[in-house]
C-alpha positions, 0 to 999 in steps of 0.5 A: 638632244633629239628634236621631238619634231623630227623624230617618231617616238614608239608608243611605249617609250620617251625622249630623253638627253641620253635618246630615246628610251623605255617609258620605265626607265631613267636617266641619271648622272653617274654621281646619283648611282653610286655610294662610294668612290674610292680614291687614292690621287697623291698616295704614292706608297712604298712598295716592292716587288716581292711582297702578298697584296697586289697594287693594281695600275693603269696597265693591268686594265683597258677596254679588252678584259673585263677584270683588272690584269693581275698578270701585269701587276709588277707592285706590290704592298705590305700588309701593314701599308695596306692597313694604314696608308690607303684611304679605301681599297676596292671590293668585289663587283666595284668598278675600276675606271682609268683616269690617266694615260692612253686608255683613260676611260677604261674601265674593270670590274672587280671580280674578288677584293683582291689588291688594292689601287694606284693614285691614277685609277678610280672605283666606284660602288654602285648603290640604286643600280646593278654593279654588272650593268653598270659595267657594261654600259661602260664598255657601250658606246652612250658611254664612249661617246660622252668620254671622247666629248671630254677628251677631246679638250686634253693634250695629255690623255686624262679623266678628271673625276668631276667628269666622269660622275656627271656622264648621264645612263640610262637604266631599267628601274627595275633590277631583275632586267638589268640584271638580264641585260647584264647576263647577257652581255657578259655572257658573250664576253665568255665566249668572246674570252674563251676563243680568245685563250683558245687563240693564244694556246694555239699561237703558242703550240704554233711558236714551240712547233716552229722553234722546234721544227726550224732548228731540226730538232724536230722533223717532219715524217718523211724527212731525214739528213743533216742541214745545210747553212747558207749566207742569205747573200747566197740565198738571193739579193737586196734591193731598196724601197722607193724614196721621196714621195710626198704626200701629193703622190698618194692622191688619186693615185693607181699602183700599188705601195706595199705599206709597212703595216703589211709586212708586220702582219702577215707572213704572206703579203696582204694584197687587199691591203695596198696603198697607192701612189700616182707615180710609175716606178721607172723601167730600170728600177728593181720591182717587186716580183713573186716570191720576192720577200719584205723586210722591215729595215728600219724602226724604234724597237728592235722587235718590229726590225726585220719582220718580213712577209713574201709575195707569192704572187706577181703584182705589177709596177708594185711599190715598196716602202721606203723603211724597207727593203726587198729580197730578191731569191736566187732561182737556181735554188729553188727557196721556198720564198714562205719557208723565209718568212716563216723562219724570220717571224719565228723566235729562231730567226728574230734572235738572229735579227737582234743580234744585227738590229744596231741604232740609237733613237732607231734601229736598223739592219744593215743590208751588208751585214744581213746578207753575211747572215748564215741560216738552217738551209733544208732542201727545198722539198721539206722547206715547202712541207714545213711552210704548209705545216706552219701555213695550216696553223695559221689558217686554224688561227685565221677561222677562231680570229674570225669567229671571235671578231663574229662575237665582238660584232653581236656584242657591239650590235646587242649592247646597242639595244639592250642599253637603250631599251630598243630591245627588252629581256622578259623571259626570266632566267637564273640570276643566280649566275656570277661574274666567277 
């Protein structure tokens, strides 16, 4: 609790164990709020894969979507274990709650009575509240914080319900604002959801333009001609990561260490996001130079082996990561060090990798055996042309991700003040609006 002492308290409004909030609102435990919870722990049913009535799991919710993902739904129930085997199933506008795993504490509201719950998932019907703004105060941080102080104690990732029904909200006593608040806060959400389908519609035009473009099945206007295929021992040479460095080498240190992170995110090399270590690489060690590439050597999912970015620019007395290992062009070809990259993140080139990709409890790539690797070799001029279509692509990606993560910033920053009143919706406006 805030110390009254220490703190002006706004005429207007009052000081609680939540904060500071409204003089009309109150502050309540969860338990008070709701009047039902649905339940299913130590009811494991029979189920198949083929069958109407979905079981929903831990999987299909997390903090990201607003409704369960039926997409990720890969059990399902008769209708007559529907009928007799649970204790209750979910209605439209409940609540789901996570209470095992990584994203314990995330929660979903039920957008239609559609499925029923696994035994590691909660739902919660509210009685005296608004069900939507009781969802998003589950998504606020008066709600994460009390969550982390409860989990924080658990080697293994758990809410137990006890818990949960003691978190303490706070809310308007009157609906018709909670209703508001919740309009708008959700309101964001679909902008936030629809740049997020218009993100993924583009990453996907971008993925069939690629398979296409990077087979030669498609070509770019201007361009005509059979391929070549080259060995990429012909293409350029391999050098390794720098090795043994501890953990003292990393303080205070001054040159730059490509972190293995960067070359999975990005095509090109990110150089806002180095590393770095106080050791100098030495003056007979191979270092990394413009229009070298990064390959990711090693790793315990073939998905992440192979990954690569370039450098298209010359940073000196640059480290790289010990996993990985760089690939240095030939210069009297003229590569276009981007069309590489591209080509190694695109399906074409990452079916090719696992192939390759060998390992037990890791899998790695084999230097010898990737530069015995054979792969569609244009001239350098439509390299380049099909490096900058692929670049635009992204780009436009680039501005809706940035657009998006604007909306994620106002929403964080708009919860904050409508769910403790520090900010009051009076302007009425249609409530008839659904969550559908």
């Amino acid at each position: 609790m805030i110390n009254n002492q220490t703190q002006q308290i706004p005429a207007g409004y009052k000081q609680t164990d939540v904060g500071v909030i409204p003089e009309d609102w109150e502050v309540k435990a969860v338990k008070e709020i709701i009047k039902k919870i649905i339940d299913n722990r130590g009811k494991t049913p029979p189920y198949k894969s083929d069958e109407t009535i979905e079981l929903i799991e831990t999987s299909s919710i997390s903090f990201v979507s607003n409704y369960p993902d039926y997409s990720k739904v890969t059990k399902f129930v008769s209708k007559s274990t529907y009928s007799s085997w649970f204790r209750d199933h979910p209605q439209k506008n409940d609540i789901l709650i996570s209470t095992v795993g990584e994203y314990s504490g995330s929660s979903a509201i039920m957008g239609a009575s559609k499925g029923t719950i696994a035994q590691n998932l909660v739902a919660l019907r509210t009685s005296s509240i608004d069900p939507q703004y009781f969802f998003t105060w589950t998504r606020s941080n008066g709600y994460i914080d009390q969550l982390r102080r409860v989990m924080m104690s658990q080697a293994q990732p758990s809410l137990k319900v006890p818990w949960l029904l003691g978190f303490e909200l706070a809310y308007p006593k009157k609906v018709e604002e909670q209703k508001r608040i919740a309009h708008v806060i959700l309101d964001i959400d679909s902008l936030i959801s629809k740049l997020d389908q218009l993100i993924q519609k583009k990453k996907n035009i971008k993925q069939g333009a690629m398979q296409g473009l990077l087979t030669g099945k498609r070509r770019l206007s201007g361009f005509s001609g059979e391929w070549e295929h080259k060995a990429m021992g012909a293409i350029g040479t391999t050098y390794g990561g720098m090795s043994g460095k501890v953990k003292s080498d990393f303080e205070n240190g001054t040159y730059p260490y490509i972190p293995f992170m960067n070359i999975m995110s990005n095509p090109i090399i990110d150089t806002t996001y180095f590393d770095y270590v106080n050791i100098k690489p030495a003056e007979n060690q191979n270092k990394a130079s413009k229009d070298d590439l990064f390959f990711n050597g090693s790793s315990e999912t073939p998905e992440e082996v192979g990954m690569c970015s370039a450098l298209l620019e010359n940073i000196p007395n640059l480290y790289l990561n010990s996993f990985c290992f760089g690939f240095k062009l030939n210069k009297e070809l003229k590569t276009n060090s981007l069309y590489l990259a591209y080509f190694y993140r695109s399906d074409v080139g990452r079916k090719l990798i696992y192939f390759l990709a060998q390992g037990a409890t890791r899998y790695n790539l084999s230097k010898n055996k990737f530069l015995k690797l054979e792969i569609p070799y244009p001239q350098p001029e439509e390299q380049e042309a099909l490096s900058n279509s692929f670049l635009e692509m992204d780009l436009e990606i680039d501005k809706l991700q940035t657009k998006q993560n604007k909306y994620i910033k106002l929403k964080q920053g708009m919860m904050q003040q409508l769910l403790t009143g520090k900010i009051r919706l009076i302007e009425p406006r249609d409530e008839s609006k659904d969550l559908d």
